[in-house]
Gaussian input, Z-matrix of N, CA and C with variables (Angstrom, degrees):
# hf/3-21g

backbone

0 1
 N
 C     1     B1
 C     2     B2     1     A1
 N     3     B3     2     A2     1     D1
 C     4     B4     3     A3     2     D2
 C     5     B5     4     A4     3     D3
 N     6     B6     5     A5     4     D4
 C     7     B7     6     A6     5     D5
 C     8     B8     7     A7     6     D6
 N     9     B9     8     A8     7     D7
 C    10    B10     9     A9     8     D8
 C    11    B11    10    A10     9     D9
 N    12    B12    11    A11    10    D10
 C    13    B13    12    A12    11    D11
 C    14    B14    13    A13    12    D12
 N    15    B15    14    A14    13    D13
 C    16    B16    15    A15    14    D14
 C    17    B17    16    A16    15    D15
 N    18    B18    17    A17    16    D16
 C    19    B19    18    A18    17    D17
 C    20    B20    19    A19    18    D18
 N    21    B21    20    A20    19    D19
 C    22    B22    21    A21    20    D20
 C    23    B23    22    A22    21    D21
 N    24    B24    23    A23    22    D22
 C    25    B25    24    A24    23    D23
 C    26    B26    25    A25    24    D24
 N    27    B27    26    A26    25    D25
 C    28    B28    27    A27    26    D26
 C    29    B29    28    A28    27    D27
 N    30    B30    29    A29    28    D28
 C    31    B31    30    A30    29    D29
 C    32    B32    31    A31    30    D30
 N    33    B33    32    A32    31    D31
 C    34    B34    33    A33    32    D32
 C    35    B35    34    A34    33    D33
 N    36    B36    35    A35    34    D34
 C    37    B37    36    A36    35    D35
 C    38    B38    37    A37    36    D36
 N    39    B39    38    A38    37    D37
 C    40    B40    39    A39    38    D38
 C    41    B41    40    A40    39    D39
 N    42    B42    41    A41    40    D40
 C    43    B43    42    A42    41    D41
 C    44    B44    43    A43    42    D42
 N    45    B45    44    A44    43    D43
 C    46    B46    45    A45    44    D44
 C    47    B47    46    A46    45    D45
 N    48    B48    47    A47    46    D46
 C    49    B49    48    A48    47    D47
 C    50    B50    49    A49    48    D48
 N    51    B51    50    A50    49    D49
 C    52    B52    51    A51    50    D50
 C    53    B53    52    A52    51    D51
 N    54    B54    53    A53    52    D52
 C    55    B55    54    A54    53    D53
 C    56    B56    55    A55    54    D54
 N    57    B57    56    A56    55    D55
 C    58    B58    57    A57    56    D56
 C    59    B59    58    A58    57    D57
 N    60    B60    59    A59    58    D58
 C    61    B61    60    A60    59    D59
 C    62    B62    61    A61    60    D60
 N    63    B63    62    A62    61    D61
 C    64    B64    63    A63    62    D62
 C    65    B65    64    A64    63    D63
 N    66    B66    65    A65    64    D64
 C    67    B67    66    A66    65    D65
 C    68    B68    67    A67    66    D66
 N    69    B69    68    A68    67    D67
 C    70    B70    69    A69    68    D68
 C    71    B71    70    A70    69    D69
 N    72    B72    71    A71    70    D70
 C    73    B73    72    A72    71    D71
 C    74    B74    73    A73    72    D72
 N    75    B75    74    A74    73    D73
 C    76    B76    75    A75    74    D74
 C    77    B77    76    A76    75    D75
 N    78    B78    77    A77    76    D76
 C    79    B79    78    A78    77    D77
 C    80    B80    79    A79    78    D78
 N    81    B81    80    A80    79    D79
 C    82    B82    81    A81    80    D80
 C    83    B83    82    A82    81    D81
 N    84    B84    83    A83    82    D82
 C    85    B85    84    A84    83    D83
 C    86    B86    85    A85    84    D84
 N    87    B87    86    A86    85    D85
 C    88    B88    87    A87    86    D86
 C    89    B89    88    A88    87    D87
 N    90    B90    89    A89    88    D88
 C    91    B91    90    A90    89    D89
 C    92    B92    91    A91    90    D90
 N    93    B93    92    A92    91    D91
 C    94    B94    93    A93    92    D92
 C    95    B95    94    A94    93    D93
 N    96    B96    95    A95    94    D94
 C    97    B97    96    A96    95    D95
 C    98    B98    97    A97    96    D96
 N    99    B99    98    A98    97    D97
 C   100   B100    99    A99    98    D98
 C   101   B101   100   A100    99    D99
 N   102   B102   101   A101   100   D100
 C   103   B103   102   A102   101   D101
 C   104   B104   103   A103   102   D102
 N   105   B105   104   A104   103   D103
 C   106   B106   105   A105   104   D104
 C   107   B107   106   A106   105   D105
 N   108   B108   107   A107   106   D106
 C   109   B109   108   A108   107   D107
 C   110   B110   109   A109   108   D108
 N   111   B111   110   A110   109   D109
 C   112   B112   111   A111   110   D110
 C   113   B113   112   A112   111   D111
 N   114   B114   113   A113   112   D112
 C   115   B115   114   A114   113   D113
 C   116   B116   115   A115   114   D114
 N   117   B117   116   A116   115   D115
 C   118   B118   117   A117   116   D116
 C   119   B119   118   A118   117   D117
 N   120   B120   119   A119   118   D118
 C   121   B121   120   A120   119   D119
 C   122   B122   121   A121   120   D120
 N   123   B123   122   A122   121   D121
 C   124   B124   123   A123   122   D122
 C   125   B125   124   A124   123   D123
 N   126   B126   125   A125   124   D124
 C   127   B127   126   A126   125   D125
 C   128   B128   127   A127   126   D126
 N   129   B129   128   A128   127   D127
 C   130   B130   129   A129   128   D128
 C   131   B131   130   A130   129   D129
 N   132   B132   131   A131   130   D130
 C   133   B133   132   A132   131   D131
 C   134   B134   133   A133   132   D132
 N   135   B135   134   A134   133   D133
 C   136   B136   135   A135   134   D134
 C   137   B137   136   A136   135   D135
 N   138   B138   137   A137   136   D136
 C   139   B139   138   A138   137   D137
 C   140   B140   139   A139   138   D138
 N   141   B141   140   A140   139   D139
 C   142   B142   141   A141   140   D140
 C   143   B143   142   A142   141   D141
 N   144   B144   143   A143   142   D142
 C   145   B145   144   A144   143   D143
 C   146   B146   145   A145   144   D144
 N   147   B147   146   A146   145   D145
 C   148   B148   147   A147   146   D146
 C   149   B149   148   A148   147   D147
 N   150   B150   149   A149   148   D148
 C   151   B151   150   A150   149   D149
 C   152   B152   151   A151   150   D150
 N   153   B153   152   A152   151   D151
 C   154   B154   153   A153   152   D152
 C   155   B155   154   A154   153   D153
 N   156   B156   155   A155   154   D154
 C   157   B157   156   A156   155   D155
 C   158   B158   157   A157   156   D156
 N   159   B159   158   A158   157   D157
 C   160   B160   159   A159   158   D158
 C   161   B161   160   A160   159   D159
 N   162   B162   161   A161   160   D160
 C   163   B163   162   A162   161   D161
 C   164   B164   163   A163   162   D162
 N   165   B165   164   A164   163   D163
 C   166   B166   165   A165   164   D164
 C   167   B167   166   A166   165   D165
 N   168   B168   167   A167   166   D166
 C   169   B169   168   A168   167   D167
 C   170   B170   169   A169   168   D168
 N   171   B171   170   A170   169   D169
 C   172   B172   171   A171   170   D170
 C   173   B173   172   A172   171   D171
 N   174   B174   173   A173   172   D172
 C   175   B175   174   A174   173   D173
 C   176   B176   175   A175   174   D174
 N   177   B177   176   A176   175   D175
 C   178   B178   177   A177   176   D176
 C   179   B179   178   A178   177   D177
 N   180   B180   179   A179   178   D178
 C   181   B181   180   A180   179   D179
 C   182   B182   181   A181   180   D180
 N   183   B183   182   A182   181   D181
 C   184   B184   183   A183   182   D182
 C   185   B185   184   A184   183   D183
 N   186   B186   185   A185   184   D184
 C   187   B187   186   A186   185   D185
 C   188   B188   187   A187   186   D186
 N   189   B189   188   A188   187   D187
 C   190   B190   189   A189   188   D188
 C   191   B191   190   A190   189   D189
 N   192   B192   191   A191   190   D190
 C   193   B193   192   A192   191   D191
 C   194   B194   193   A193   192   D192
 N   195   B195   194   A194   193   D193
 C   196   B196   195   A195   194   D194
 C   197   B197   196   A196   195   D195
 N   198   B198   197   A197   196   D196
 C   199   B199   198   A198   197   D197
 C   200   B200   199   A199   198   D198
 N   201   B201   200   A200   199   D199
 C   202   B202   201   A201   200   D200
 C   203   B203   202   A202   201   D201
 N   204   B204   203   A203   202   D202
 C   205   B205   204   A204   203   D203
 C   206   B206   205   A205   204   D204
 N   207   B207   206   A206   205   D205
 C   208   B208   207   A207   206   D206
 C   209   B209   208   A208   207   D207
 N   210   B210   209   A209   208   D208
 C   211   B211   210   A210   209   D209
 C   212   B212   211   A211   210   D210
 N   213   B213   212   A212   211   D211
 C   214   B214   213   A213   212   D212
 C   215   B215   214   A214   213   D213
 N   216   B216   215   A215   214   D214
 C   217   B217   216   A216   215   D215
 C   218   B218   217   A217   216   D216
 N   219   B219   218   A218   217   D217
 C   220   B220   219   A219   218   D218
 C   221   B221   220   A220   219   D219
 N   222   B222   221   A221   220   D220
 C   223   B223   222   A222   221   D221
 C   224   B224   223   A223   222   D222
 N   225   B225   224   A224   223   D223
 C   226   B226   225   A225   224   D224
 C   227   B227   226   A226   225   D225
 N   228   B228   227   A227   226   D226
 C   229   B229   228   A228   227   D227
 C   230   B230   229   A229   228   D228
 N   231   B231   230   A230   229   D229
 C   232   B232   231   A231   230   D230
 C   233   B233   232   A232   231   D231
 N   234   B234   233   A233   232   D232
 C   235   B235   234   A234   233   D233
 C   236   B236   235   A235   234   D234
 N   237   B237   236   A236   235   D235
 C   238   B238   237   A237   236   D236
 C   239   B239   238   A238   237   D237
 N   240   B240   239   A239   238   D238
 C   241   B241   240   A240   239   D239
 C   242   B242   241   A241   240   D240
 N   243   B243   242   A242   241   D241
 C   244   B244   243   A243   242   D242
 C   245   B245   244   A244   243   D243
 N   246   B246   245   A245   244   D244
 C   247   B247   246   A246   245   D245
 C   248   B248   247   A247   246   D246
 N   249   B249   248   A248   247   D247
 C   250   B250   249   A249   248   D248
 C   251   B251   250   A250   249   D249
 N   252   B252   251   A251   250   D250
 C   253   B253   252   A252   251   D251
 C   254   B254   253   A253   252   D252
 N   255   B255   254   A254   253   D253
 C   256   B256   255   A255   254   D254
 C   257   B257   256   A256   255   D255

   B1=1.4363
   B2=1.5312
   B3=1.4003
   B4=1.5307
   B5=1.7162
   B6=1.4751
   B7=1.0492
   B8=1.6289
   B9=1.3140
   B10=1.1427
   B11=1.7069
   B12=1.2587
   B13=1.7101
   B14=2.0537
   B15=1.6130
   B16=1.6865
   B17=1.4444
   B18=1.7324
   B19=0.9485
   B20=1.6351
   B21=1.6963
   B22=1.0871
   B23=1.5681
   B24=1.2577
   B25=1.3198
   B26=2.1109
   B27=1.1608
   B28=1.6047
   B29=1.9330
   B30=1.6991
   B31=1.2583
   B32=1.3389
   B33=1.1870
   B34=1.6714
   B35=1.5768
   B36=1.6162
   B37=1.4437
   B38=1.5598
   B39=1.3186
   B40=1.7581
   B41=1.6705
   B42=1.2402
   B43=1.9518
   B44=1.4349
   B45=0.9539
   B46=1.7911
   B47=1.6196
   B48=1.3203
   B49=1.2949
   B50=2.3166
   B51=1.0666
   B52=1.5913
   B53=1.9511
   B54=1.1011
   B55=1.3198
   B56=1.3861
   B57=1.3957
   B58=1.5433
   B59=1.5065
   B60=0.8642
   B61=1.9704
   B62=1.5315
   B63=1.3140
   B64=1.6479
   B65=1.1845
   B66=1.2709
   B67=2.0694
   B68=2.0786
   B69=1.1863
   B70=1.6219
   B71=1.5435
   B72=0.8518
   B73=1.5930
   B74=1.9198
   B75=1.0825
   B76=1.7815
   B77=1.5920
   B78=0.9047
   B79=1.6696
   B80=1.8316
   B81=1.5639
   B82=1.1227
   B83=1.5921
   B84=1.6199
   B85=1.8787
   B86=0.9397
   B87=1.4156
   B88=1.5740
   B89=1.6146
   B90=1.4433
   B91=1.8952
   B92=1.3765
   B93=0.9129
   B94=1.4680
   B95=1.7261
   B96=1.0423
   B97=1.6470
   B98=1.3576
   B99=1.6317
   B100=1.8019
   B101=2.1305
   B102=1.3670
   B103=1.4055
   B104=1.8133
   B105=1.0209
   B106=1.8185
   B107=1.6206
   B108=1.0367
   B109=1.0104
   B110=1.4350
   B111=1.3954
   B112=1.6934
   B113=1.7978
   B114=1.6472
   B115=1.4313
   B116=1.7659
   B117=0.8543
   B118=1.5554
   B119=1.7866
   B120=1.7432
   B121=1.3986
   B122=2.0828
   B123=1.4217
   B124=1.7770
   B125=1.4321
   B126=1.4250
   B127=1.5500
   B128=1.4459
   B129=1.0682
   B130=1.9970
   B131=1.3365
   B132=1.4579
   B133=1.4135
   B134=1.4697
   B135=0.9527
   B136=1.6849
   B137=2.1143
   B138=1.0030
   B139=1.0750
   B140=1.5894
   B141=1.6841
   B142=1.6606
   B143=1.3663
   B144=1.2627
   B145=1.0314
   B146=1.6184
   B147=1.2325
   B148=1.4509
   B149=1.3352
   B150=1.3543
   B151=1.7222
   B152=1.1882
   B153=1.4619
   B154=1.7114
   B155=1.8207
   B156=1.5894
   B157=1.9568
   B158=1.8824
   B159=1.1133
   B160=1.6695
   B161=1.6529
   B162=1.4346
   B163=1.3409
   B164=1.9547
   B165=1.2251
   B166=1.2269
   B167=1.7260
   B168=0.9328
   B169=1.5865
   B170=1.5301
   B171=1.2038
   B172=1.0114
   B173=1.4661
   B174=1.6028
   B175=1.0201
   B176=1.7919
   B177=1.2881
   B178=1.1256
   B179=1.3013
   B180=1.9945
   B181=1.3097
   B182=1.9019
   B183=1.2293
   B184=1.4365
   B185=1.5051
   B186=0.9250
   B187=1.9598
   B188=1.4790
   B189=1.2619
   B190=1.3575
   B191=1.0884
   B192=1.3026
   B193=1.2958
   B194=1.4677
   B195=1.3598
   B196=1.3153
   B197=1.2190
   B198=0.8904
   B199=1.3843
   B200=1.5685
   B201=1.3349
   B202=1.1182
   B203=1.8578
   B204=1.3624
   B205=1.1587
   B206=1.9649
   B207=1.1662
   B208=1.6922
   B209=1.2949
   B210=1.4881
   B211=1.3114
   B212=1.6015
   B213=1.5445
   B214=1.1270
   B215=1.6008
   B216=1.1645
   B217=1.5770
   B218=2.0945
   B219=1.3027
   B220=1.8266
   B221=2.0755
   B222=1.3742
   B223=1.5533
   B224=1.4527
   B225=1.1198
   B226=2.2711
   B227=1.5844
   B228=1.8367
   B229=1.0900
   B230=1.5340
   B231=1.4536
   B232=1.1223
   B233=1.5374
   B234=1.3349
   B235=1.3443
   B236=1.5089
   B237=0.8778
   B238=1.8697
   B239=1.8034
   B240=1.3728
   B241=1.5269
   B242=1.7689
   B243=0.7320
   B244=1.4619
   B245=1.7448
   B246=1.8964
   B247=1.2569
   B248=1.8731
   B249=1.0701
   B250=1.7225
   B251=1.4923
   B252=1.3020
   B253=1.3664
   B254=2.0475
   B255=1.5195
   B256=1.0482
   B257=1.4098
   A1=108.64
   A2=119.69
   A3=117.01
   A4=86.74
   A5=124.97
   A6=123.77
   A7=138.13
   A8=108.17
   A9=116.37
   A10=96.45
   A11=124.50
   A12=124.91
   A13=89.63
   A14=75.60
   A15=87.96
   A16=113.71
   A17=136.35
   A18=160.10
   A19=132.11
   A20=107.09
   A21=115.80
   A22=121.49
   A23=144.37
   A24=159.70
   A25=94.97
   A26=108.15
   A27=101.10
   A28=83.08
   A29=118.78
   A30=107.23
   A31=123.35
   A32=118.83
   A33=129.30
   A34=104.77
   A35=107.73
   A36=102.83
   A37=117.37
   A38=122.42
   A39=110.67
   A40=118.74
   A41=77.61
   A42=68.28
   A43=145.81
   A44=86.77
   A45=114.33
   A46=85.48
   A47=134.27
   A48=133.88
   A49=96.82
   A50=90.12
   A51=100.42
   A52=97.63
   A53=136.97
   A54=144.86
   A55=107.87
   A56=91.30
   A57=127.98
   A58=103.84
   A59=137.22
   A60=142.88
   A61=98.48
   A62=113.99
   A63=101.60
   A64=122.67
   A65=125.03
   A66=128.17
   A67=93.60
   A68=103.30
   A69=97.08
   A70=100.23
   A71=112.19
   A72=114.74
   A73=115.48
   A74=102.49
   A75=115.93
   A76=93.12
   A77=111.12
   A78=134.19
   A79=92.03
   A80=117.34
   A81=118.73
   A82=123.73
   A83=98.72
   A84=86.23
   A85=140.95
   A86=106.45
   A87=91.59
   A88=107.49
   A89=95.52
   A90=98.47
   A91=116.10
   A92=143.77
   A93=142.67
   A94=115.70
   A95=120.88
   A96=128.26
   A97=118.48
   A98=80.93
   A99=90.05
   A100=99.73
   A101=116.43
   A102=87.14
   A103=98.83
   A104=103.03
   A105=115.95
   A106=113.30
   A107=113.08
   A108=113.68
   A109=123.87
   A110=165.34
   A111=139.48
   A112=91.87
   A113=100.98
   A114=85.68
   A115=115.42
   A116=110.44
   A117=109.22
   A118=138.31
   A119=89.55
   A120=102.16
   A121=86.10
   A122=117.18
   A123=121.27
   A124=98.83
   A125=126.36
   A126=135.69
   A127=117.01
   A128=130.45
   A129=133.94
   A130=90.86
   A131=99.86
   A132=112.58
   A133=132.70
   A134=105.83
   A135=98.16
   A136=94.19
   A137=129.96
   A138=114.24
   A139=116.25
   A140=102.76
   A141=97.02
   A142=126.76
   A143=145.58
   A144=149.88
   A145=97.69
   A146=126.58
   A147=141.32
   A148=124.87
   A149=140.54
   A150=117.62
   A151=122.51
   A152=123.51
   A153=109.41
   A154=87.71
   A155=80.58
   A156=93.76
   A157=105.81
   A158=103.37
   A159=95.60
   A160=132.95
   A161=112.03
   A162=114.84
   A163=112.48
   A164=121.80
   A165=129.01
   A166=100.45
   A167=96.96
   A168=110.97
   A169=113.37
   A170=155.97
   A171=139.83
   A172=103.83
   A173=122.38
   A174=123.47
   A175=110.13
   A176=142.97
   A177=122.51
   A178=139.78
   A179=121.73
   A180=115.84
   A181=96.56
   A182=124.41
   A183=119.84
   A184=130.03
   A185=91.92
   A186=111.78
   A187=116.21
   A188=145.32
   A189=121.40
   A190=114.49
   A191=126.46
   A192=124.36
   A193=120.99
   A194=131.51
   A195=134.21
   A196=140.84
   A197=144.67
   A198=148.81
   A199=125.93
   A200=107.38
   A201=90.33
   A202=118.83
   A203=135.47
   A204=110.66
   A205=147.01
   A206=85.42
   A207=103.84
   A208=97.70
   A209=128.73
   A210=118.58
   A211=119.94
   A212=133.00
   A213=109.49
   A214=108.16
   A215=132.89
   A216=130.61
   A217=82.99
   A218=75.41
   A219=90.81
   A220=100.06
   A221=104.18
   A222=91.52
   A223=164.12
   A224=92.78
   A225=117.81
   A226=82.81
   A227=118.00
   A228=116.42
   A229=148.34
   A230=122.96
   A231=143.30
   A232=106.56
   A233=134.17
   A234=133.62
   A235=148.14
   A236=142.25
   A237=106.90
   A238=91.53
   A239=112.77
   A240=137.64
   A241=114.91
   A242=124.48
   A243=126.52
   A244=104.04
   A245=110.48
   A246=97.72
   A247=89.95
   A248=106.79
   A249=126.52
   A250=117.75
   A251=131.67
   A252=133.05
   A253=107.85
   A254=111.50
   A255=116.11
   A256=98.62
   D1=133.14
   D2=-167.16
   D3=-89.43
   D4=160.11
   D5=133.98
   D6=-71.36
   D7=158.19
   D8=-156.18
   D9=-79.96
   D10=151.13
   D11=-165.69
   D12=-81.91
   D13=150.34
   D14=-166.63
   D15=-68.82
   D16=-10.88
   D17=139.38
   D18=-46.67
   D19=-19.68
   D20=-176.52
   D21=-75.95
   D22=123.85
   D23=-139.85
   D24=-94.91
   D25=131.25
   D26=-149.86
   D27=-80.11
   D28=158.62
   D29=-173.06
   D30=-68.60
   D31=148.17
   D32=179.51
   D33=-61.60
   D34=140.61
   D35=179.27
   D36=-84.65
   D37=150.68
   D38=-169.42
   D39=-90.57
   D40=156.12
   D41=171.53
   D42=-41.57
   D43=-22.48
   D44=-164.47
   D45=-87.02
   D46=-57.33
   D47=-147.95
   D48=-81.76
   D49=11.85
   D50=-173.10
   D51=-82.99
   D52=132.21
   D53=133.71
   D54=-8.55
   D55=118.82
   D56=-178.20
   D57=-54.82
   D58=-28.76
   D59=-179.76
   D60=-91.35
   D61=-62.41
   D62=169.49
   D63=-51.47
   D64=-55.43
   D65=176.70
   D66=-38.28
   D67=-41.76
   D68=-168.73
   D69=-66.99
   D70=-28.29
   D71=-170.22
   D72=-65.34
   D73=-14.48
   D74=-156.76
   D75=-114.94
   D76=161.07
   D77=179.70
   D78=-72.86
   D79=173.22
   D80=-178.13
   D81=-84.85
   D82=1.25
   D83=-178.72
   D84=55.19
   D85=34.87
   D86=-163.85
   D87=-111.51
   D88=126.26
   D89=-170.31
   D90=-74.97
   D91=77.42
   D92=170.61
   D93=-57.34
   D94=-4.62
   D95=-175.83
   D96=175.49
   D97=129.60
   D98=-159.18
   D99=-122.70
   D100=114.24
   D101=-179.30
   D102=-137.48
   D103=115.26
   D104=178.26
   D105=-78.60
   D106=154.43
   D107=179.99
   D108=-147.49
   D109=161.65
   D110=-169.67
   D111=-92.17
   D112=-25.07
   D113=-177.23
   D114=-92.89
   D115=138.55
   D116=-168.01
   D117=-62.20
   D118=-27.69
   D119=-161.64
   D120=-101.22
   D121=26.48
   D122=177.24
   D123=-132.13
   D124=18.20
   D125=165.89
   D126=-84.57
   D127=143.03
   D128=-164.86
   D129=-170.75
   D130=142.33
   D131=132.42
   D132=-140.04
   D133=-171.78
   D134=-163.93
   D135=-107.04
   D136=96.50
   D137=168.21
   D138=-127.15
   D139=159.65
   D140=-143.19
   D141=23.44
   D142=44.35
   D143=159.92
   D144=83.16
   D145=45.74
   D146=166.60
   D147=-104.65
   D148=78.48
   D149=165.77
   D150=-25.87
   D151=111.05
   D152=-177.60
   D153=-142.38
   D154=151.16
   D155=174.29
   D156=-105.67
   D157=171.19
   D158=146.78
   D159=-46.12
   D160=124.17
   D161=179.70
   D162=93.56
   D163=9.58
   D164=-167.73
   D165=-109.16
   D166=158.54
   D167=-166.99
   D168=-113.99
   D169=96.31
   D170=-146.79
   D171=-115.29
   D172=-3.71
   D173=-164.24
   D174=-168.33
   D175=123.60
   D176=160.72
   D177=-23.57
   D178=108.56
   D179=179.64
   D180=79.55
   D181=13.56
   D182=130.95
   D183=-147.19
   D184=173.19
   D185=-151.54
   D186=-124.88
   D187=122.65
   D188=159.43
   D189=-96.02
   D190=102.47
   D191=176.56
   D192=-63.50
   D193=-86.05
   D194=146.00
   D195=-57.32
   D196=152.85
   D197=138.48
   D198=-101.95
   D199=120.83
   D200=-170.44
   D201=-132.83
   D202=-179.56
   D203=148.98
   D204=4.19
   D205=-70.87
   D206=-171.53
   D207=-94.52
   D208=-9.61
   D209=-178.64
   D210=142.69
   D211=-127.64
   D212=-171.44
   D213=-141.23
   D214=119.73
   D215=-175.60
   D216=-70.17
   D217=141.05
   D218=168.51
   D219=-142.50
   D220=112.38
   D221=134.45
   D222=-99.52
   D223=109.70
   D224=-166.12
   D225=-67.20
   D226=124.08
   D227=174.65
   D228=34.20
   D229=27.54
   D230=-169.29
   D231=96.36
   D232=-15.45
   D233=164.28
   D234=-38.83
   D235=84.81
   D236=-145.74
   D237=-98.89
   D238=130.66
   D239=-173.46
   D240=-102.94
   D241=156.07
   D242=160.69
   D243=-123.09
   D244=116.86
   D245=164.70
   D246=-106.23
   D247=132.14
   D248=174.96
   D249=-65.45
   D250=107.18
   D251=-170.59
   D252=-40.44
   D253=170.60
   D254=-165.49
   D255=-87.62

């Protein structure tokens, strides 16, 4: 097993792994289209049936910050989340 580089940011916890009363609290998330790109400002996803880029708000008290690979950092109320593409 390699270790993990001493620089590496420990993983973000996912949505799903969020409290069952909080998940009720948030819109449904649901990613229908996920498309990455190396260049940043050609990144989208499709959530709840929203076009959104990095930095767009789709909802009060969340954020998409990144997009990335595996899917999309979102912050839920100052939180930063990973929901994981489909």
């Amino acid at each position: 097993m390699t270790p993990a580089p001493v620089d590496a940011a420990p993983p973000l916890p996912s949505v799903a792994s969020l409290p069952a009363a909080d998940r009720a609290q948030l819109p449904p998330l649901k990613l229908s289209m996920h498309v990455y790109s190396d260049t940043p400002a050609q990144r989208f996803v499709i959530l709840d049936g929203q076009r959104l880029a990095e930095g767009a708000a789709p909802t009060a008290g969340v954020v998409v910050e990144e997009i990335r690979r595996d899917g999309l950092v979102l912050s839920i109320n100052g939180q930063r989340m990973l929901l994981t593409r489909p």
